[in-house]
C-alpha positions as CSV (number, residue, x, y, z in Angstrom):
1,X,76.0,-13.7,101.0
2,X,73.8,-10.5,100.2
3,X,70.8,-10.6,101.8
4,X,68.2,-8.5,99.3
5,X,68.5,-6.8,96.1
6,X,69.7,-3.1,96.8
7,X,67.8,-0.8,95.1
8,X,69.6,-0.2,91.3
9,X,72.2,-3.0,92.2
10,X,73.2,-4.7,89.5
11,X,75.6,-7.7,89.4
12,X,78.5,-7.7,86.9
13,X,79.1,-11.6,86.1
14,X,81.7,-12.5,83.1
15,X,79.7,-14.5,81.8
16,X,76.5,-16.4,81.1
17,X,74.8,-17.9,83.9
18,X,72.5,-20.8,83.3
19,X,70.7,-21.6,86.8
20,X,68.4,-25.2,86.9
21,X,65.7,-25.4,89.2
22,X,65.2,-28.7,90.1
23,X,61.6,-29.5,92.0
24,X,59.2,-31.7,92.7
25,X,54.9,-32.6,92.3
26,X,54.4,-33.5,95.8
27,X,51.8,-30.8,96.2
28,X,52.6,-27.5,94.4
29,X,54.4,-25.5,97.1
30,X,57.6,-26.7,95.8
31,X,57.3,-25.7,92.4
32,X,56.1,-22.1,93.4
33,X,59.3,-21.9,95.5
34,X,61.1,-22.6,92.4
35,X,58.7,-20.1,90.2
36,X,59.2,-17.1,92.7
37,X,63.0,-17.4,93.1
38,X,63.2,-17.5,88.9
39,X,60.9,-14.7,88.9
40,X,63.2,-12.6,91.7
41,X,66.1,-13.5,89.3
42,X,64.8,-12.6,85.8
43,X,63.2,-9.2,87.7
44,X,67.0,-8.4,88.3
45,X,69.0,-10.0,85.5
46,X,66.9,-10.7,82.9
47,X,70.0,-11.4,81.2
48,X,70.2,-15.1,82.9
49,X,69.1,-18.1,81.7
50,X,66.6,-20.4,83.9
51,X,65.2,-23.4,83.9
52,X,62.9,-25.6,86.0
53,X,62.3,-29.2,85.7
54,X,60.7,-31.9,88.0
55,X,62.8,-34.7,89.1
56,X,60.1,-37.4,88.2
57,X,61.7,-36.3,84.5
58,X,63.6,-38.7,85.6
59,X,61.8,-41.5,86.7
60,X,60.4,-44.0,84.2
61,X,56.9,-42.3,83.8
62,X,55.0,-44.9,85.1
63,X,56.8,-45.1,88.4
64,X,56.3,-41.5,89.2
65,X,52.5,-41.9,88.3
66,X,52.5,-44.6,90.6
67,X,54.5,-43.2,93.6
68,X,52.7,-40.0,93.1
69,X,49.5,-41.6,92.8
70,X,50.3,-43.9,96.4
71,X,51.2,-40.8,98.3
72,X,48.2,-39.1,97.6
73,X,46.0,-42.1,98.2
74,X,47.8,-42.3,101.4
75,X,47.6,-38.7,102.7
76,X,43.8,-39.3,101.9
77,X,42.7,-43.0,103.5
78,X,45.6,-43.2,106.2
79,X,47.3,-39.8,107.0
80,X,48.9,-42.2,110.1
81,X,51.1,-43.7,107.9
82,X,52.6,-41.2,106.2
83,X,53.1,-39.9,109.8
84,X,55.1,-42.9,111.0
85,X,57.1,-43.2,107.8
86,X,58.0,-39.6,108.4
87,X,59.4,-40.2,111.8
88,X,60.9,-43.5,111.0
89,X,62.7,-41.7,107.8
90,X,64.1,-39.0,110.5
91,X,65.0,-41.4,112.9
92,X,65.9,-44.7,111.5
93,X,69.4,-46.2,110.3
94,X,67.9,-48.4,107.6
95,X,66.1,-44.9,105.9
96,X,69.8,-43.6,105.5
97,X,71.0,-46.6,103.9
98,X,68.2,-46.8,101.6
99,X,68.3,-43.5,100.5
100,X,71.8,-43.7,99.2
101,X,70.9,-46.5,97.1
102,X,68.0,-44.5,95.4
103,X,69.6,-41.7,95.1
104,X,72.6,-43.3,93.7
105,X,70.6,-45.4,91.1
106,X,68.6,-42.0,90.2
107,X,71.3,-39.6,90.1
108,X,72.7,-41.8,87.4
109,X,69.5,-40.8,85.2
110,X,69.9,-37.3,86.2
111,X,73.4,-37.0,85.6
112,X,73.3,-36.6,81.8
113,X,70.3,-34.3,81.8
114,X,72.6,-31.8,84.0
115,X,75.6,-32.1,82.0
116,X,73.4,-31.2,78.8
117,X,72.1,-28.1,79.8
118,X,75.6,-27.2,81.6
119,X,74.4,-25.3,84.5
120,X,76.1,-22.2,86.7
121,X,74.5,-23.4,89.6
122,X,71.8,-26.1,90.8
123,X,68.9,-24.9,93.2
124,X,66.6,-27.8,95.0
125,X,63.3,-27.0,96.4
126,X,62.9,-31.0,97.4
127,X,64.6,-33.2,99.2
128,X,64.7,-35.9,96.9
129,X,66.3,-33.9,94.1
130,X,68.7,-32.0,96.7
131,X,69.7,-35.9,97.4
132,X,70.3,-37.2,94.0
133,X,72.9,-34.1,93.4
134,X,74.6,-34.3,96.5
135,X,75.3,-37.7,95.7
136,X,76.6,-36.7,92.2
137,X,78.7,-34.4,94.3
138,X,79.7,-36.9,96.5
139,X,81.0,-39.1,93.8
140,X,83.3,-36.2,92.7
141,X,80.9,-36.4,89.3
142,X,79.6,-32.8,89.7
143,X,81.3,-29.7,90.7
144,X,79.1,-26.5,90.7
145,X,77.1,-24.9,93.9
146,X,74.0,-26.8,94.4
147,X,71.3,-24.5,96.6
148,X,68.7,-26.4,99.1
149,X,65.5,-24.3,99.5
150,X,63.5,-25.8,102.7
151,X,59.7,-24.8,102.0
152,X,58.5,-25.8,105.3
153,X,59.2,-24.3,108.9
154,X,60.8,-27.7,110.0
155,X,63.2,-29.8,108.2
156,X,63.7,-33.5,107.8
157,X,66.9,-35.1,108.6
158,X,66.5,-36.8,104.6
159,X,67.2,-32.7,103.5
160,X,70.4,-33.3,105.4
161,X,73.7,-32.9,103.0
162,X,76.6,-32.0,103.2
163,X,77.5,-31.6,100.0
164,X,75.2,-28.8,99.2
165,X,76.9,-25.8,99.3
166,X,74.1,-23.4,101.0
167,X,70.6,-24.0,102.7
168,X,67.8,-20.9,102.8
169,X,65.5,-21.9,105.7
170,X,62.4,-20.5,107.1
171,X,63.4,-19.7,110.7
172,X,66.2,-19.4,113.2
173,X,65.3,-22.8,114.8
174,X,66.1,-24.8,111.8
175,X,69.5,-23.3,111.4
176,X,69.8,-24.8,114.8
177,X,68.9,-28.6,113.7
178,X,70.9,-28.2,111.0
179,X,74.0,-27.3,113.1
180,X,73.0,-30.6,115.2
181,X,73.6,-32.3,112.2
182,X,76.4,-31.1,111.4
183,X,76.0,-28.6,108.8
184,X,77.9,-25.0,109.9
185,X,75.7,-22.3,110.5
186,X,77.8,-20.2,107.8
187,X,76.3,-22.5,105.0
188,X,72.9,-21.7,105.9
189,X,70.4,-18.4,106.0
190,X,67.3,-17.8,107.0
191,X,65.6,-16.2,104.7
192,X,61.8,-17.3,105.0
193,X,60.4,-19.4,102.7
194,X,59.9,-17.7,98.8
195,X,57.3,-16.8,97.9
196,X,55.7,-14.7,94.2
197,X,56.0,-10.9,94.2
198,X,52.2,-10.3,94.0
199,X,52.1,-11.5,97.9
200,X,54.3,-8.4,98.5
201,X,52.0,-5.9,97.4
202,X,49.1,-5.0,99.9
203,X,46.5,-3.9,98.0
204,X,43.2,-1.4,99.7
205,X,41.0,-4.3,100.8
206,X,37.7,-2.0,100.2
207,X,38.6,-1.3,96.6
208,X,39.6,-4.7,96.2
209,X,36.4,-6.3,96.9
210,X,34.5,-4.2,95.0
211,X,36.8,-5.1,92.0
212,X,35.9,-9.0,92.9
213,X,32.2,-8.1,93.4
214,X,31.7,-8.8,96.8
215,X,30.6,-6.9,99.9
216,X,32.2,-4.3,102.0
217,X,30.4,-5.1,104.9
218,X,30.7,-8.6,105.5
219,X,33.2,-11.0,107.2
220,X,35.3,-13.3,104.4
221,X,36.9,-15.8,105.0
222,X,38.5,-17.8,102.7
223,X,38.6,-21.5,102.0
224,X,41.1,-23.6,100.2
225,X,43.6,-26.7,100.7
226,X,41.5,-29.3,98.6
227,X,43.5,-29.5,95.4
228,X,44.4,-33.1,96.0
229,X,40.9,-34.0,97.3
230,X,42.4,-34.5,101.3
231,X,40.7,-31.4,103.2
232,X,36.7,-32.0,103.2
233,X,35.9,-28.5,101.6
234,X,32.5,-29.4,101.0
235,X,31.6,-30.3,105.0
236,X,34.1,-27.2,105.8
237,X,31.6,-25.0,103.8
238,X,28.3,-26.2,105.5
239,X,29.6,-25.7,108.9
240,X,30.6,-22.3,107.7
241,X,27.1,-21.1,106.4
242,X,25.6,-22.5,109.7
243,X,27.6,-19.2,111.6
244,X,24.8,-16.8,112.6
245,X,26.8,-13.8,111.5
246,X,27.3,-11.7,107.9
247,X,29.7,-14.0,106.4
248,X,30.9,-14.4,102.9
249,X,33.0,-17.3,101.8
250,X,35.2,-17.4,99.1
251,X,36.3,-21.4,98.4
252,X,39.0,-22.6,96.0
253,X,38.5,-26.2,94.8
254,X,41.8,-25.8,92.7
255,X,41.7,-29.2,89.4
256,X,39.7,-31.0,92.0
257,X,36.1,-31.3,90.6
258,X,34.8,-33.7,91.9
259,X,34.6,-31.2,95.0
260,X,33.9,-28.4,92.8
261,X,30.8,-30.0,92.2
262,X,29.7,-30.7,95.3
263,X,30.4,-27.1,96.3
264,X,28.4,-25.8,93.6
265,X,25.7,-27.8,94.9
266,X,25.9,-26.3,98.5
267,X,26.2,-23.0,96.5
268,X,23.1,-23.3,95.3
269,X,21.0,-24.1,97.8
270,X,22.1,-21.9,101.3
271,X,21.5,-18.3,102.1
272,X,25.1,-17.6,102.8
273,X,27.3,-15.4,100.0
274,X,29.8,-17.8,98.4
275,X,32.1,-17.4,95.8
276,X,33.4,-20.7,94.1
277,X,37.0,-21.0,92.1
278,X,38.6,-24.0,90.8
279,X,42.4,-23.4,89.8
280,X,42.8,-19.9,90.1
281,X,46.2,-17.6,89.9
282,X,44.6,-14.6,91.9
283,X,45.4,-16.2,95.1
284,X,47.5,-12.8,96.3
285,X,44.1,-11.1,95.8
286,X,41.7,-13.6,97.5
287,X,44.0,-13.3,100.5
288,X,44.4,-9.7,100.6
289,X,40.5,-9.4,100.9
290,X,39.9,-12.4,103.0
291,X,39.7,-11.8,107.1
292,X,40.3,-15.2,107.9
293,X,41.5,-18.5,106.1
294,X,41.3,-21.8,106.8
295,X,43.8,-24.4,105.0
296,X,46.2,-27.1,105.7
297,X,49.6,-25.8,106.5
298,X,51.6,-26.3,102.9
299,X,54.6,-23.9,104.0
300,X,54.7,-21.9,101.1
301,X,50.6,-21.4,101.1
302,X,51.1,-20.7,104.9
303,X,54.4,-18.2,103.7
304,X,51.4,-16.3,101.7
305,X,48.9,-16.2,104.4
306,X,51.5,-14.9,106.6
307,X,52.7,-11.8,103.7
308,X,48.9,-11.0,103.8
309,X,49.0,-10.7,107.3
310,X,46.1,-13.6,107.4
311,X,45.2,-14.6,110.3
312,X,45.1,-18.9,109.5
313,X,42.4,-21.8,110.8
314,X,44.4,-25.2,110.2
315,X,42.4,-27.8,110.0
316,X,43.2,-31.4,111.3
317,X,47.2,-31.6,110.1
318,X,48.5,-34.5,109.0
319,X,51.2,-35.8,111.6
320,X,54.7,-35.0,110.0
321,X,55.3,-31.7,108.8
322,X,51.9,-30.9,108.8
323,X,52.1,-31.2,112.4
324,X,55.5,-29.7,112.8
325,X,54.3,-26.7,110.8
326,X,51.3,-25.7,112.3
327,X,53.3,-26.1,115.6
328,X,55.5,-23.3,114.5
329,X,52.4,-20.9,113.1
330,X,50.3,-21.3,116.5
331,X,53.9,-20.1,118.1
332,X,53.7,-17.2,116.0
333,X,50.0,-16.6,117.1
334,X,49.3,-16.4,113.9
335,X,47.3,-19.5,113.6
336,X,45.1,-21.7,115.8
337,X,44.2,-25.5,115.1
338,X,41.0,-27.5,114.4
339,X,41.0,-30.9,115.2
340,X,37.6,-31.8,113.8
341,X,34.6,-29.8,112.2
342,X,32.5,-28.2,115.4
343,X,36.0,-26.8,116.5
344,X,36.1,-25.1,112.7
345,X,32.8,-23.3,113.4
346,X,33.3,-22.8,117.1
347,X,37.2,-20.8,115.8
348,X,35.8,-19.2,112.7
349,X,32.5,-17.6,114.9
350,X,34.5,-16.8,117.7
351,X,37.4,-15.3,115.6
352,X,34.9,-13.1,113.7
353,X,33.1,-11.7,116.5
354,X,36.0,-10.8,118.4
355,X,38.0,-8.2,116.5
356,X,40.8,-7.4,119.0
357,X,41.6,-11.2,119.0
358,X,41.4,-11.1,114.8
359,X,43.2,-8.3,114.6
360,X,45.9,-9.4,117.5
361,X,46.4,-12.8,115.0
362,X,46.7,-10.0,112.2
363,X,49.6,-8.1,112.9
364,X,51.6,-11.4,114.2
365,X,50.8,-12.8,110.8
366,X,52.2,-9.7,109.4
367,X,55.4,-9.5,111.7
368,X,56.2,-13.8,111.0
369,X,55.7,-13.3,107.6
370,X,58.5,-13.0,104.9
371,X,57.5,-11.4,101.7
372,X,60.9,-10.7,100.1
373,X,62.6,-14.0,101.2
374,X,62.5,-14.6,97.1
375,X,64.4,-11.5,96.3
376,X,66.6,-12.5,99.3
377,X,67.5,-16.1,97.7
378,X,67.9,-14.6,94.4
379,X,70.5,-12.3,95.5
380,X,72.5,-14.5,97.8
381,X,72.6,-17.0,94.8
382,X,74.2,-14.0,92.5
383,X,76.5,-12.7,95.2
384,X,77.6,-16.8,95.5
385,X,78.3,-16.3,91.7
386,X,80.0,-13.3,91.7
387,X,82.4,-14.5,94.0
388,X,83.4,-17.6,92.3
């Protein structure tokens, strides 16, 4: 499989390629996956045809509400549970067996969707939809590549199939699990998790600030993780203005307003510089100013923060791939961890007034990260096709 888009390469298929991008809500990292490796493709060919849906299409609309609805809820009120369902589903007989029957009485729902739209090829950037169309496959009912996309630097043993027909990972050691499990390290590549082109530009930070209106001078760090109400932006924000230092903080509330408005409370009432988004799309250029960020450890937001070469706070991951994750980005040295709200303040000051250490966390960041890993899938998928 080809690796990256040579420059001027173009590929010469016989005919017209339809290629369905099948995600999933559960936060929005998956979806951008999907969005960056559809951008890489219509960049290069705009000649295909693509199309991304979310597999709770296929749910009876009230259940997905509802399941979507529970996993939030329990992210927010008892993280510890999903942690424990995570390790039972990796570890536990009974989670096999129960998956096949979802996936068995979903993939019936899904199966005349796909044969509508007729697709070249099928790319997952979820687990559960990667599972309903290996089980098509697996019932001899579907019979064209189907592409897993992991967007995290660990993977769960419900991603394991081996009916899909190749797996782009984030790192060497998850090529490795998958060979425990039986999957042959030629149907997998590690191509870092995709990401949008604009996190593949590095703009001048100076000129780049002054665009956004904010200062030269001072420290920024950046703020954001809250979308879905589970990282306390609001109490990460006060200990931040309480640092004794030139600091400027830019926070992104994302459709959560509820926090927005507490923020623009706190916003109007300290002495410390602080710019406030809801949902923005200018992510690539609030991380390409920022010094510092401090998030949870989504893998495709970490992906960014590591194509910035942004040094990352995590604060207090959830056990499960939270956990697993941020395991991976403190390895790196690109990342250290905050278990509570004193440790934020006591990282954040100590990170800022020691530049060597900041700027030692920089460059790792910039030597873990990934930017083309899109271009990358895009290509491999296109060789894949060429050769059929």
């Amino acid at each position: 499989m080809a690796n990256s888009f040579c420059k001027g390469e173009r590929f010469k298929l016989k005919k017209q390629i339809k290629i369905l991008f099948i995600s999933a809500p559960i936060g929005s990292g998956h979806i951008r996956a999907a969005q960056s490796i559809q951008q890489a493709l219509n960049e290069h060919r705009p000649d295909l045809e693509t199309k991304l849906t979310n597999v709770f299409d296929f749910f009876n609309p009230k259940l997905g509400k509802t399941i979507l609805n529970a996993y939030l809820k329990i992210l927010k009120l008892y993280p510890q549970a999903y942690g424990m369902a995570y390790s039972w589903g990796n570890n536990s007989r009974f989670a096999l067996w129960g998956r096949r029957l979802i996936s068995q009485y979903l993939a019936n729902r899904m199966r005349q969707y796909i044969q509508s739209y007729n697709p070249s090829v099928i790319v997952c950037t979820h687990a559960t939809p990667a599972g309903l169309v290996a089980n098509l496959r697996q019932r001899g009912l579907l019979h064209i590549p189907v592409i897993g996309v992991v967007t995290d630097f660990t993977i769960h043993r419900l991603w394991i199939y081996p009916e899909l027909t190749h797996y782009y990972i984030a790192q060497e050691g998850i090529q490795n699990s998958l060979a425990d499990y039986g999957i042959p390290l030629n149907q997998s590549s590690v191509s870092g998790i995709p990401i949008m082109r604009q996190f593949t530009n590095r703009q001048d930070k100076a000129s780049a600030l002054r665009a956004l209106g904010l200062n030269e001078h001072a420290n920024t760090v950046l703020i954001m993780g809250g979308g879905a109400g589970i990282m306390p932006l609001d109490q990460i924000v006060q200990v931040c203005c309480e640092i004794e230092t030139t600091i400027q903080l830019i926070v992104v509330a994302g459709h959560n307003q509820t926090m927005y408005n507490k923020l623009s409370k706190i916003k109007s009432t300290t002495n410390k510089s602080i710019r406030l988004y809801g949902y923005t799309d200018n992510i690539h250029e609030l991380m390409g100013v920022a010094d510092l960020l401090i998030s949870k450890p989504g893998g495709v937001s970490s992906a960014e923060a590591l194509a910035a070469g942004l040094p990352l706070v995590i604060f207090k991951p959830i056990p499960g791939v939270e956990e697993a994750n941020t395991e991976y980005l403190i390895h790196t040295g690109a990342a250290v961890r905050a278990d509570n709200l004193k440790e934020v303040k006591e990282l954040v000051q100590e990170l800022l007034q020691n530049s060597q250490h900041r700027e030692r966390m920089q460059n790792l960041s910039s030597a873990a990260g990934k930017p083309q890993a899109a271009a990358s899938i895009a290509a491999g998928i296109l060789s894949m096709l060429e050769q059929q």
